[in-house]
C-alpha positions as CSV (number, residue, x, y, z in Angstrom):
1,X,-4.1,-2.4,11.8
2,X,-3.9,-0.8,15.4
3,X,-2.1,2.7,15.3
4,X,-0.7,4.3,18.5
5,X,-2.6,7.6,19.5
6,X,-1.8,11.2,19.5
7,X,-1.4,10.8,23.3
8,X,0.5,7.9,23.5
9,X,3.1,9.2,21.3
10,X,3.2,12.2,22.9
11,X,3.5,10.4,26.6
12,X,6.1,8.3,25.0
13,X,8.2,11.6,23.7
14,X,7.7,13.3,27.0
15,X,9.2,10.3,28.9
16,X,12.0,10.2,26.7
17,X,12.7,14.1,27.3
18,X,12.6,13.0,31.1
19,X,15.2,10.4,30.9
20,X,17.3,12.5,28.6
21,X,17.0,15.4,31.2
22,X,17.8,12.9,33.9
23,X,21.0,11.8,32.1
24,X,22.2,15.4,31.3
25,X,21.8,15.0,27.5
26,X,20.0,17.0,24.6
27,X,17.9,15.0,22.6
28,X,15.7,14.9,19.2
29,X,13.1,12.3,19.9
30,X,10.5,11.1,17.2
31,X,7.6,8.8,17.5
32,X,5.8,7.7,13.9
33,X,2.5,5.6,13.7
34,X,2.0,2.6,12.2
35,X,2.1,4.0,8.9
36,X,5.7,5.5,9.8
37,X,4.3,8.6,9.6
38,X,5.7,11.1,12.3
39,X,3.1,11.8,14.8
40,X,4.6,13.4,18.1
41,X,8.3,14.8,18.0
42,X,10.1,17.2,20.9
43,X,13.7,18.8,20.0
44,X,15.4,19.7,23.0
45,X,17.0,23.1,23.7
46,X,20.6,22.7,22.4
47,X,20.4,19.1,20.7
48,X,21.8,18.6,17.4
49,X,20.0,19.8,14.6
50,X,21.6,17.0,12.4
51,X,19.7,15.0,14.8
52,X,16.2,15.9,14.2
53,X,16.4,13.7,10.5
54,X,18.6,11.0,12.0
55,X,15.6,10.3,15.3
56,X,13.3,10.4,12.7
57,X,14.6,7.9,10.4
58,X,15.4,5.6,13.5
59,X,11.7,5.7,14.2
60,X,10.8,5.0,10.3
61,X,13.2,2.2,9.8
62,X,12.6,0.7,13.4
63,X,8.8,0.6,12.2
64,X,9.5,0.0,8.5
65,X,11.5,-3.6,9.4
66,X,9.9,-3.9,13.3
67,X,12.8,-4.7,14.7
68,X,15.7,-2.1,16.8
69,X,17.7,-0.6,14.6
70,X,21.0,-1.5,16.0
71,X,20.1,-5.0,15.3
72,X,19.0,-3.8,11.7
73,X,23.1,-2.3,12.5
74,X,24.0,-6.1,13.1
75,X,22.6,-7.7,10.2
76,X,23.8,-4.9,7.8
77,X,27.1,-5.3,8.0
78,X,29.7,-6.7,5.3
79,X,28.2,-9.9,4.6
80,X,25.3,-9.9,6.3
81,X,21.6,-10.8,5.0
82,X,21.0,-7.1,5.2
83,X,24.0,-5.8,4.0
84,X,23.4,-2.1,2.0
85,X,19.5,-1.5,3.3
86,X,20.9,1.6,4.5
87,X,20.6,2.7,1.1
88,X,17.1,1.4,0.6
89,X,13.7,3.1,1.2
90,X,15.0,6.3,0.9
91,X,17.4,6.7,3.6
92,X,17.5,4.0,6.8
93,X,19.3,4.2,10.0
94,X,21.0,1.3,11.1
95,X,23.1,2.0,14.7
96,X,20.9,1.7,18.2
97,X,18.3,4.4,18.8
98,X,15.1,3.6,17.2
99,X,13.1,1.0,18.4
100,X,8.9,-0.5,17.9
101,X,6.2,0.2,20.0
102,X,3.9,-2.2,20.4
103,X,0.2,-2.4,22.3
104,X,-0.6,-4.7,24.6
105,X,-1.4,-7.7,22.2
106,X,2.1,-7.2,20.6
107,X,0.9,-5.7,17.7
108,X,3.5,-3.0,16.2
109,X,1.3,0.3,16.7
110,X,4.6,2.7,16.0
111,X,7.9,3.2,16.8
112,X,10.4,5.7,18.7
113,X,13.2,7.5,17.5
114,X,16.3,9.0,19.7
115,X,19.5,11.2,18.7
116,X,21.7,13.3,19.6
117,X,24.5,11.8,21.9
118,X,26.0,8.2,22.1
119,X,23.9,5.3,20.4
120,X,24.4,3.9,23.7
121,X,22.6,6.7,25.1
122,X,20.2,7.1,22.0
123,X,19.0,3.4,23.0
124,X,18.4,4.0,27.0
125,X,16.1,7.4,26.2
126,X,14.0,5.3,23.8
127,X,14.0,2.5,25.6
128,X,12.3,4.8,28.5
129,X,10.0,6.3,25.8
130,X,8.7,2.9,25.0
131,X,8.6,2.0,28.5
132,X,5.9,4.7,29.4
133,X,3.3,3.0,27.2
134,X,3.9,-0.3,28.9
135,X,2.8,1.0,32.4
């Protein structure tokens, strides 16, 4: 199994601290190998400190399933084929936020995890996170 590296995650944390600095927002951000283990993570001044566990378990359950976690959100709903995995493997996330990284064969080497303003926003600093790796 490919992992992401030390330096990858950490590239991937700093860009998301740049794009949440670029938006005006406050951010927890958390990248976990392959393993879901945490490997890089960057709280910024003033963010949430509810939102260090929450970008955390974004990351996990974005690597645990390999999928985004607002679709996790989407198939978790009332009578959905995922409905309750919140509750599973000890604590998910299941709104926008935490998404997979994967290497350049599309293999899932880890996965990012944002929080600390509007999933909406939780999403687009991730989104640049993962976007550093691809460059």
């Amino acid at each position: 199994m490919s992992d992401i590296t030390l330096e990858q995650a950490q590239d991937a944390v700093t860009a998301a601290v740049a794009k949440a600095t670029e938006l005006g927002l406050k951010m927890d951000v958390a990248v976990v190998d392959a393993g879901a283990n945490l490997k890089a993570f960057a709280r910024m001044d003033g963010a949430w400190i509810g939102s260090i566990d929450i970008a955390q378990k974004k990351a996990r359950t974005a690597r645990c399933f390999d999928m985004p976690t607002g679709k996790i959100g989407e198939l978790s709903q009332p009578g959905g084929s995922l409905y309750n995995i919140e509750h599973s493997n000890g604590g998910l996330i299941t709104f926008p936020g935490g998404l997979p990284i994967e290497n350049g064969a599309g293999e899932v080497i880890g996965a990012i995890g944002v929080s600390g303003d509007t999933v909406e926003n939780d999403h687009v600093v991730a989104e640049a996170g993962v976007a550093a790796l691809r460059s």
